[in-house]
PAZAPA-4460 file (N, C-alpha, C; in steps of 0.05 Angstrom, whole numbers, plus 32768, in hexadecimal, padded with zeros to 4 digits):
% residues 160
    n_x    n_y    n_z   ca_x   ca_y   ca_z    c_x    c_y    c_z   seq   type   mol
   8011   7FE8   8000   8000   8000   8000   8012   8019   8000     1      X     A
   802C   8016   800F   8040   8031   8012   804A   8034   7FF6     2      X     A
   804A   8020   7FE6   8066   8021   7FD8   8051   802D   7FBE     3      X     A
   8036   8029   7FBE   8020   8033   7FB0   801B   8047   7FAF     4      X     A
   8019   805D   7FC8   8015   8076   7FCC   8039   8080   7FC5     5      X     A
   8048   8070   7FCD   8064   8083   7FCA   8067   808F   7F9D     6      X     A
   8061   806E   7F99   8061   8072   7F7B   8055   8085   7F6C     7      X     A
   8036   808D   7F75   8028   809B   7F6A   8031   80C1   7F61     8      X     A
   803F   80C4   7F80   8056   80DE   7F82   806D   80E1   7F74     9      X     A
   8078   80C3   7F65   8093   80CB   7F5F   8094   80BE   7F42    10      X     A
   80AB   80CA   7F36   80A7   80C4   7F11   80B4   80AF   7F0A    11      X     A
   80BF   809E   7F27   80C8   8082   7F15   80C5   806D   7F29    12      X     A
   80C9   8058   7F33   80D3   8044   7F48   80E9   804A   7F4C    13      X     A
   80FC   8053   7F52   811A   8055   7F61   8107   806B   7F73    14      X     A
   80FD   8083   7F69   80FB   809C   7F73   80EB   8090   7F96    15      X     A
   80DA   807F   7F84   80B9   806D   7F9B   80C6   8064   7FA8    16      X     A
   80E2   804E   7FA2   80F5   8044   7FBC   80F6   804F   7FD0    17      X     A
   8100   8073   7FC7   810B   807E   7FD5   80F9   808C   7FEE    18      X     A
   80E5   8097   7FE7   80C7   809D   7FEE   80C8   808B   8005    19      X     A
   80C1   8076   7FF4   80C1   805F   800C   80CD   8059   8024    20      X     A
   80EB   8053   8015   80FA   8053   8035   80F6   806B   8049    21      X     A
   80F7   807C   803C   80F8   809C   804E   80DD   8098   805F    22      X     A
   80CB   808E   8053   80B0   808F   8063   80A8   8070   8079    23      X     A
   80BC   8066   8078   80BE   8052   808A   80CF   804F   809D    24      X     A
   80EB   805C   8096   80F4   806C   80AE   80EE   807B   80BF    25      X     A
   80D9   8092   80B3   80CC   80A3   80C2   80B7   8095   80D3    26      X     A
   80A3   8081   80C5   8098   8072   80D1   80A1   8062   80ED    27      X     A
   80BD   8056   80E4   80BD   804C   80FE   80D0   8062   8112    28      X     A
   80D7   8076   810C   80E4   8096   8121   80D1   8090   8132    29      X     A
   80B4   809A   8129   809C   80A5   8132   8087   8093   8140    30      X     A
   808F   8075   813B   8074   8062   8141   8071   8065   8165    31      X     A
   8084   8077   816A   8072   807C   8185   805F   808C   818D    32      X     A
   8057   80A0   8174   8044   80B7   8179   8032   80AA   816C    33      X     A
   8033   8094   8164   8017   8083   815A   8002   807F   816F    34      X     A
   7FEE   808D   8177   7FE1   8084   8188   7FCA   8076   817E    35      X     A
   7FC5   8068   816B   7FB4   804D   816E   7F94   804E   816B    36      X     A
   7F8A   8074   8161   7F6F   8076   8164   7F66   806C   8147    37      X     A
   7F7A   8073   8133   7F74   806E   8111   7F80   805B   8107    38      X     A
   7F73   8044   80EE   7F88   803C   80E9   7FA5   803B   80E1    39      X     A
   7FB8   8026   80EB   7FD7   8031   80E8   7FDD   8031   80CC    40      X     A
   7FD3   8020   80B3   7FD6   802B   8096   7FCD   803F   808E    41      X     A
   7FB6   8050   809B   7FAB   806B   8094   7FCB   807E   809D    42      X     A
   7FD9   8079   80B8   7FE8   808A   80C6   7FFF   808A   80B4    43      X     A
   8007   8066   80AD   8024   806B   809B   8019   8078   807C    44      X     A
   800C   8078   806F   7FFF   8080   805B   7FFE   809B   8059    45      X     A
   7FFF   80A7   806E   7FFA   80C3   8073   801F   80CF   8079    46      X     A
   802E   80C0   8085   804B   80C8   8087   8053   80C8   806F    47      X     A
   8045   80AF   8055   8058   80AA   8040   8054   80CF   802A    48      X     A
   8034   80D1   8029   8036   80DF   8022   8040   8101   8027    49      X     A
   8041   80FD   8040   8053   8117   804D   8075   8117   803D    50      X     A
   807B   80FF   8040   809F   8100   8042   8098   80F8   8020    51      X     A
   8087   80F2   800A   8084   80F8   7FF6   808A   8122   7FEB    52      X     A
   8077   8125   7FF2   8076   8145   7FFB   808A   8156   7FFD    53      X     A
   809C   814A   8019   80AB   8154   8021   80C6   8151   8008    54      X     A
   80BF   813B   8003   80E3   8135   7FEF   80DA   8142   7FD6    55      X     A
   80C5   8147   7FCE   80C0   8155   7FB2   80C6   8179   7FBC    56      X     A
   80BB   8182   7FCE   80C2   819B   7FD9   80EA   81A1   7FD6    57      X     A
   80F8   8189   7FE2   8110   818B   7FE8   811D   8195   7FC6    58      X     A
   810A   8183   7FB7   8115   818B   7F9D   8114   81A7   7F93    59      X     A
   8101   81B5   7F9F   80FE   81CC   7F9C   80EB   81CA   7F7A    60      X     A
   80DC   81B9   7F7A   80CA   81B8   7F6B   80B0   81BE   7F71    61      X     A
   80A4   81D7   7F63   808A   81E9   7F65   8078   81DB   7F51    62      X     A
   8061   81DD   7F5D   8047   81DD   7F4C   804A   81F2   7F3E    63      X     A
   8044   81E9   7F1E   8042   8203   7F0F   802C   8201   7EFC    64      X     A
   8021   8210   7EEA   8012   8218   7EE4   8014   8207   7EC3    65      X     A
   8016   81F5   7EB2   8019   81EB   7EA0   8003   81F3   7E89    66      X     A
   8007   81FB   7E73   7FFB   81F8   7E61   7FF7   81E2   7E4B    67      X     A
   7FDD   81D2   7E4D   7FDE   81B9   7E3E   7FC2   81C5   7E2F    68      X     A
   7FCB   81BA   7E18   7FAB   81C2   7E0C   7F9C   81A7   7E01    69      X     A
   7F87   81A2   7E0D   7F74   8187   7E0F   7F61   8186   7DF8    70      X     A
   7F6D   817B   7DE0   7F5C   8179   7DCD   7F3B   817F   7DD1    71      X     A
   7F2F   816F   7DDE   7F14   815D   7DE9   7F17   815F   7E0E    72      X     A
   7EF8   816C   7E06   7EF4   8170   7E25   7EE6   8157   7E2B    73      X     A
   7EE5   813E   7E47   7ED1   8130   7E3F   7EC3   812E   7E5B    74      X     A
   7EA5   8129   7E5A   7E98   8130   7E76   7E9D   811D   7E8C    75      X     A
   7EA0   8130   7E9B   7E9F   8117   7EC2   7E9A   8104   7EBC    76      X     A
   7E86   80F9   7EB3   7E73   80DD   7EB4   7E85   80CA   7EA5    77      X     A
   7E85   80D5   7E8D   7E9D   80C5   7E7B   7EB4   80BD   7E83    78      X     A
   7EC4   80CC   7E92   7EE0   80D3   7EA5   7EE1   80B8   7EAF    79      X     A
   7EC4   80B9   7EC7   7EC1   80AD   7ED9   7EC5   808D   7ECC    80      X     A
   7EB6   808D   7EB9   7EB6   806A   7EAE   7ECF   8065   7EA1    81      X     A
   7EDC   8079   7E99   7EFD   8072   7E86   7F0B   8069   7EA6    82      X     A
   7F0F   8076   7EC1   7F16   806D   7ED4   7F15   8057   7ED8    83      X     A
   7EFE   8049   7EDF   7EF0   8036   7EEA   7EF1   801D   7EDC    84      X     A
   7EFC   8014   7EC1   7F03   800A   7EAC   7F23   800C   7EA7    85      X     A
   7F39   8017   7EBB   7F50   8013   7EB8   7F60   8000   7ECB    86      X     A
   7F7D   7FF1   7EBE   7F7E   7FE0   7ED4   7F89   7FF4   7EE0    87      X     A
   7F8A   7FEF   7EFD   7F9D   8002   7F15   7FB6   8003   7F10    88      X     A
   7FC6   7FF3   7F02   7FE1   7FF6   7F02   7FEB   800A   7EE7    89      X     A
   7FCE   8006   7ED3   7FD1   801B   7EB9   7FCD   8034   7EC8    90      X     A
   7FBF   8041   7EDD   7FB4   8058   7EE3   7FCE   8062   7EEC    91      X     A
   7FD5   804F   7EFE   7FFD   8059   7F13   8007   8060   7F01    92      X     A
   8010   8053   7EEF   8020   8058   7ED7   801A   8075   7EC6    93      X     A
   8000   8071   7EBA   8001   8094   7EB8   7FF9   80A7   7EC7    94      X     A
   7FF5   80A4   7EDE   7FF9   80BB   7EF5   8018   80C1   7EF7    95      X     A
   8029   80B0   7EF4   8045   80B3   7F00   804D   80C5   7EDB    96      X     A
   8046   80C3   7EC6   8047   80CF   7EB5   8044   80F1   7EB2    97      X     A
   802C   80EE   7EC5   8027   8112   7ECA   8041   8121   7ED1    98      X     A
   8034   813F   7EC5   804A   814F   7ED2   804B   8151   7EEF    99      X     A
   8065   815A   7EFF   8061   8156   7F13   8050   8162   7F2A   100      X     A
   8043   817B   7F17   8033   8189   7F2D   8013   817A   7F2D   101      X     A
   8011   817F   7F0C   7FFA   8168   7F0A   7FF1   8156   7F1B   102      X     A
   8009   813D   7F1C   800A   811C   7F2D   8008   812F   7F4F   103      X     A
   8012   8142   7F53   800E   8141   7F71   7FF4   8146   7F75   104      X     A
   7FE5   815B   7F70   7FD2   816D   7F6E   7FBD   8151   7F72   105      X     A
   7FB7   8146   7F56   7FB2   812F   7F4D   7FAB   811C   7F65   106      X     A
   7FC5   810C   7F6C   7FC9   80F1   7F83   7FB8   8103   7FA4   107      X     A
   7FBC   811D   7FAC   7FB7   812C   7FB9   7F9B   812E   7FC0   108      X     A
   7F83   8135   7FAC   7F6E   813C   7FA9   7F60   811C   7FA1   109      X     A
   7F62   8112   7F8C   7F57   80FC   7F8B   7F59   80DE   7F91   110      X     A
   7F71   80DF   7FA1   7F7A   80C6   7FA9   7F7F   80C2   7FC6   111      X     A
   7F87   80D9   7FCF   7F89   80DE   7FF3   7F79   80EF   8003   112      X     A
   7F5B   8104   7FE4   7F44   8104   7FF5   7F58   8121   8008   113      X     A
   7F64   8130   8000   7F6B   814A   8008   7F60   8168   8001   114      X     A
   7F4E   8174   8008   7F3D   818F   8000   7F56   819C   7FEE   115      X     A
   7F47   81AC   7FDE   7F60   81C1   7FCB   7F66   81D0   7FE6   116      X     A
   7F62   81D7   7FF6   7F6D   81F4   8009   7F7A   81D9   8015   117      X     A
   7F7D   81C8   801C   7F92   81BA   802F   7FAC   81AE   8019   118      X     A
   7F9F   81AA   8000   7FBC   81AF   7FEB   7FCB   81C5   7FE7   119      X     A
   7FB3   81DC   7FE7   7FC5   81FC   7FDC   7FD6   8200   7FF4   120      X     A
   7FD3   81F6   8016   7FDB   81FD   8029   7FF7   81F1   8026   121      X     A
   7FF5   81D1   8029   800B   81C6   8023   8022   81C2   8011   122      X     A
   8015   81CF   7FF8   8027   81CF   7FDF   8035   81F4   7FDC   123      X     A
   8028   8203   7FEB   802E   8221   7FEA   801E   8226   7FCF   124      X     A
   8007   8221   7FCC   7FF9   822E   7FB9   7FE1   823C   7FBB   125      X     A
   7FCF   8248   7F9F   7FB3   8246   7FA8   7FA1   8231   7FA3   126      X     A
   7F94   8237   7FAF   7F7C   8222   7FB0   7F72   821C   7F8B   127      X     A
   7F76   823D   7F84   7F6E   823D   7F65   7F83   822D   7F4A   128      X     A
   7F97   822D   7F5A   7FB0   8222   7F51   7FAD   81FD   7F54   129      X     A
   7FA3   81F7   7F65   7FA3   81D9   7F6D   7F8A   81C8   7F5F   130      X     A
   7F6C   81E0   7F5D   7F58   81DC   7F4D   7F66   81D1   7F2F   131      X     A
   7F6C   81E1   7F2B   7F75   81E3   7F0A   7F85   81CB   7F05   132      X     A
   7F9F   81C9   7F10   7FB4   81B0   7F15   7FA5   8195   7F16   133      X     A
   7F8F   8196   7F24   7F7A   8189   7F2A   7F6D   8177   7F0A   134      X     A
   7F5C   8193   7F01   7F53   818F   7EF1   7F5F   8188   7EDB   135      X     A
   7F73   818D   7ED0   7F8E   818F   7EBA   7F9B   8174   7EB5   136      X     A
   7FA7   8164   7ED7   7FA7   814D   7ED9   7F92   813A   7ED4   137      X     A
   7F7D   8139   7ED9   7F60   812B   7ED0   7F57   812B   7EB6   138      X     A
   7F62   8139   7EA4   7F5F   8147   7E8A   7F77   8135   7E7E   139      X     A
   7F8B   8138   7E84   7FA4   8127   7E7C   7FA5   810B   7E7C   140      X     A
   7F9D   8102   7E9B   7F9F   80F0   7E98   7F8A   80DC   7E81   141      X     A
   7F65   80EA   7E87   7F5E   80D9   7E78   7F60   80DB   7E4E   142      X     A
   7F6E   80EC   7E4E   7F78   80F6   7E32   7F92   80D7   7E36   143      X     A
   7FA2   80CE   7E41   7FB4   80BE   7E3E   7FA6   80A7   7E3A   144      X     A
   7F91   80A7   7E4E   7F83   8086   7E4F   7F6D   807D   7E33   145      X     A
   7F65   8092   7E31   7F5B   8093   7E13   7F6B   8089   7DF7   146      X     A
   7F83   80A1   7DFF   7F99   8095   7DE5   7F9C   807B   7DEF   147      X     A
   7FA7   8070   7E01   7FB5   8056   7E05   7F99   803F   7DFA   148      X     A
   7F7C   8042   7E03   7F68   8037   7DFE   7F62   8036   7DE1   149      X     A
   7F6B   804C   7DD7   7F67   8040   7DB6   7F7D   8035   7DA3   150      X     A
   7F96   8035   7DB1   7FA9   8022   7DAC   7FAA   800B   7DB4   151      X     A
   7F9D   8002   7DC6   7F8F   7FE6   7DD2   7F7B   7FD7   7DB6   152      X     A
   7F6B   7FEF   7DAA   7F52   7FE5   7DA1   7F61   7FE0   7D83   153      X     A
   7F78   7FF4   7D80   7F7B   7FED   7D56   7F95   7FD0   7D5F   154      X     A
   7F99   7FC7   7D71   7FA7   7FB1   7D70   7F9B   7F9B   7D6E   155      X     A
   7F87   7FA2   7D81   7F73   7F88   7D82   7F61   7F81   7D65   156      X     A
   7F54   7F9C   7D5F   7F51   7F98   7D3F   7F64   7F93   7D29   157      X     A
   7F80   7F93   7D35   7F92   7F93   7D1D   7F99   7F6E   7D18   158      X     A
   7F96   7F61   7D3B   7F9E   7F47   7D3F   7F80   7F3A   7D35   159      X     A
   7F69   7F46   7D2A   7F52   7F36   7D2F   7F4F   7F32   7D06   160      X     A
***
């Protein structure tokens, strides 16, 4: 589950290693301020993504403002079923593709269930800034899963 959340933050597996170890050291610094009211994979889950955070900050890498221009806008509902129809390890894979403000913004809001004002807080942004990143990433990604889905479909027609 750590090495899942570490991946999602970082642009390769060496990087997720590293994520990792850092967040299991910390884990066990700290397992005495564990007091035992929540679960303990919610608590380490919550360190990984801190010392995630923290080591992308060290880089001195900012959310920035990217200009992508999205052919096709396509609605929620649709979104929702291109999601729901991917395997999980295709989704990691192009989340870890995003840019990097994107994938945080992104893993942040829709995967760890964090308000935009508790991202803009944590990332030093605005709220309007994290919206967008937000939305941009969700736009990207299912623009990737689309392409990849119709390169699925002319193979399968090409082998049939």
């Amino acid at each position: 589950m750590v090495k899942g959340v570490c991946l999602r933050y970082s642009r390769d597996v060496a990087e997720a290693d590293d994520f990792l170890q850092d967040a299991f050291i910390k884990t066990f610094e700290k397992l005495n301020q564990y007091k035992g009211t929540g679960a303990l994979g919610g608590w380490v889950r919550r360190i990984a993504v801190t010392t995630a955070l923290e080591s992308l900050r060290k880089q001195k890498i900012k959310v920035t403002e990217l200009s992508i221009h999205i052919e096709q806008l396509i609605p929620d509902e649709e979104a929702d079923v291109l999601f729901q129809k991917i395997d999980l390890d295709v989704l990691v894979s192009k989340i870890q593709r995003l840019p990097l403000g994107y994938r945080t913004v992104f893993n942040l809001y829709a995967i760890e269930g964090y308000t935009h004002q508790e991202i803009a807080d944590d990332l030093s942004i605005t709220v309007g800034t994290s919206k967008s990143q937000y939305s941009r990433a969700r736009k990207l990604l299912i623009q990737m899963l689309e392409s990849e889905e119709l390169r699925t479909q002319k193979i399968l027609n090409y082998v049939e």
